[in-house]
DSSP file (Angstrom, degrees, kcal/mol; ACC not computed):
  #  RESIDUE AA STRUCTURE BP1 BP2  ACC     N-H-->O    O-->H-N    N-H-->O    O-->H-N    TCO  KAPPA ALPHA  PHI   PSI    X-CA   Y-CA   Z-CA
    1    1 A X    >>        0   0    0      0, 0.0     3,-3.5     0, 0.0     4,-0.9   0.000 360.0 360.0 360.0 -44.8   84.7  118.3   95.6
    2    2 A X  G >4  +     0   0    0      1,-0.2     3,-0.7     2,-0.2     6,-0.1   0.712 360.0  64.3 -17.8 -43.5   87.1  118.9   98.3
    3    3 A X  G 34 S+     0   0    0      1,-0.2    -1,-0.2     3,-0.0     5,-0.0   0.739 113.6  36.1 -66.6 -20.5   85.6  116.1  100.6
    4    4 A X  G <4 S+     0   0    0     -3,-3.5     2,-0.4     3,-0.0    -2,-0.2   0.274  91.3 109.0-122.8  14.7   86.7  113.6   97.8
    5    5 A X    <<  -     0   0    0     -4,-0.9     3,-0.3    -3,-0.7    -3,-0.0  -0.508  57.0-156.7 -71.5 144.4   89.8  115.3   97.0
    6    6 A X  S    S+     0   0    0     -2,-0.4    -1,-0.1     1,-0.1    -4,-0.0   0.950  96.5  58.6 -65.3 -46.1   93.1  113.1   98.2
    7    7 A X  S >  S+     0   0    0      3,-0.1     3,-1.4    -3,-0.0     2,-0.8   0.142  77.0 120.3 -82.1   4.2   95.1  116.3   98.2
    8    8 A X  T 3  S+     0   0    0     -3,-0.3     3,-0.1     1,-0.2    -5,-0.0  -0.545  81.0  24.0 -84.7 134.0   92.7  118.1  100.8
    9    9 A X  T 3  S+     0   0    0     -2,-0.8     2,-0.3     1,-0.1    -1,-0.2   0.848 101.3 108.0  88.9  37.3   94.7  119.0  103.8
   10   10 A X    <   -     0   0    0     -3,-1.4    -1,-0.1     4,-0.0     5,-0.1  -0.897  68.1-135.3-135.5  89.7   97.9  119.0  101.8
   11   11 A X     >  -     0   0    0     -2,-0.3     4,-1.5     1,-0.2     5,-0.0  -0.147  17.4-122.7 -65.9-173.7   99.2  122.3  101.2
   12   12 A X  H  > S+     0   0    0      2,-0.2     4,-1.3     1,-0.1    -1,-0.2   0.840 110.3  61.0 -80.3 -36.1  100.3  122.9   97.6
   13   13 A X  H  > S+     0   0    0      2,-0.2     4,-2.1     3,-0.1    -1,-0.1   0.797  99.0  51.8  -0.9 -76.1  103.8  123.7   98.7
   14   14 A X  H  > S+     0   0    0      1,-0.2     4,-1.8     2,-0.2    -2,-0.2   0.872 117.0  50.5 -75.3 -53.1  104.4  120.2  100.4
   15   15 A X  H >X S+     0   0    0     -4,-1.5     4,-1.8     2,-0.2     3,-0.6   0.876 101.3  53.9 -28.1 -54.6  103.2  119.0   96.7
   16   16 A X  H 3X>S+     0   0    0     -4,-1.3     4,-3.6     1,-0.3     5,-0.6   0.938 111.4  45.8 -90.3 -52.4  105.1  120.7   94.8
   17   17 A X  H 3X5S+     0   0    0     -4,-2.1     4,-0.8     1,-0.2    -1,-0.3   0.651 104.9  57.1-101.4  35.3  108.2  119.5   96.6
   18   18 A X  H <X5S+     0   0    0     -4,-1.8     4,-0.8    -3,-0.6    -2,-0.3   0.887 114.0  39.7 -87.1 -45.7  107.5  116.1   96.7
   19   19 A X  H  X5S+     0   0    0     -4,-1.8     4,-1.0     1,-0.2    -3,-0.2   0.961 116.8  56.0 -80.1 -57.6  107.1  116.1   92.6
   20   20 A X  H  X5S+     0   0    0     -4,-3.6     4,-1.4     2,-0.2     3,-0.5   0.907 116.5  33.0 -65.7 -48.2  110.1  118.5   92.5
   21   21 A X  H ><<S+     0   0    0     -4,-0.8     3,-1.2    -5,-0.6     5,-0.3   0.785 110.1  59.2 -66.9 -95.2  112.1  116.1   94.4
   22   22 A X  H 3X S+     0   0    0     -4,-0.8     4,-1.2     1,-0.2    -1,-0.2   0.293 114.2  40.2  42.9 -82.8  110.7  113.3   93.1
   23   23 A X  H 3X S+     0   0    0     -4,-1.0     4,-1.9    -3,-0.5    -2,-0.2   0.849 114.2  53.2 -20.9 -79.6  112.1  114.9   89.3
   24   24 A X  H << S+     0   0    0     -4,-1.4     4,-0.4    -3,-1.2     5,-0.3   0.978 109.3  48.3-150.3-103.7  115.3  116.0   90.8
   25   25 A X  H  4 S+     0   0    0      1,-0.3    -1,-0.2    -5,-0.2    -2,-0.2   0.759 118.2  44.0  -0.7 -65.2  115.7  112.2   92.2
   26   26 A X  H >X S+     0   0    0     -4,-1.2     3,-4.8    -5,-0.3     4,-2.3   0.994 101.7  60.6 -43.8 -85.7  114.9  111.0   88.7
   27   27 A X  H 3X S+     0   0    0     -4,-1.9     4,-0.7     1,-0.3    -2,-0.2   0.787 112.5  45.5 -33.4 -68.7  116.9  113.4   86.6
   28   28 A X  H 34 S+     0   0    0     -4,-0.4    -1,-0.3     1,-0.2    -2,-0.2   0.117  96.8  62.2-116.0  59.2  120.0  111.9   88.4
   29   29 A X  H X> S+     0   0    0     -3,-4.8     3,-6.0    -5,-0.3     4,-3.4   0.624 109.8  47.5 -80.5 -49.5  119.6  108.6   88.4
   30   30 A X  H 3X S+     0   0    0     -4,-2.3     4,-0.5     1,-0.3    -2,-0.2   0.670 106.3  53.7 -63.8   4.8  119.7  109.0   84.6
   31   31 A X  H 3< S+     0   0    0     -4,-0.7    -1,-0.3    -5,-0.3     4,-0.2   0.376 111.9  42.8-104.1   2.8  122.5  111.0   84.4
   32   32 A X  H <4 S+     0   0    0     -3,-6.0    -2,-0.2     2,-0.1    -3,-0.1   0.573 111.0  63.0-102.7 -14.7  124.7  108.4   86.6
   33   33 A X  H  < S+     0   0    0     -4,-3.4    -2,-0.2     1,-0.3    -3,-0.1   0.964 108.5  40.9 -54.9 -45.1  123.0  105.8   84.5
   34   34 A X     <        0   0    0     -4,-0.5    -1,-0.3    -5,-0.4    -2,-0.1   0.491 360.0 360.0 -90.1 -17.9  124.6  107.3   81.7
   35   35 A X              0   0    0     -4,-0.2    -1,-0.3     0, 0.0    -2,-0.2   0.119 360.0 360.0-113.2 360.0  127.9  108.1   82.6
């Protein structure tokens, strides 16, 4: 399944802090939305 994975040649790392930023990005826009 690797040959028709997206993520192959991606470490899990570089994933994890693109979501976590990502999140983190998120989180405060809604908190300046809100104040």
């Amino acid at each position: 399944w690797y040959s028709n994975n997206p993520w192959t040649g991606i470490s899990p790392v570089s994933v994890a802090w693109t979501v976590d930023t990502h999140g983190v990005l998120q989180y405060i826009k809604t908190h300046l939305m809100k104040s």
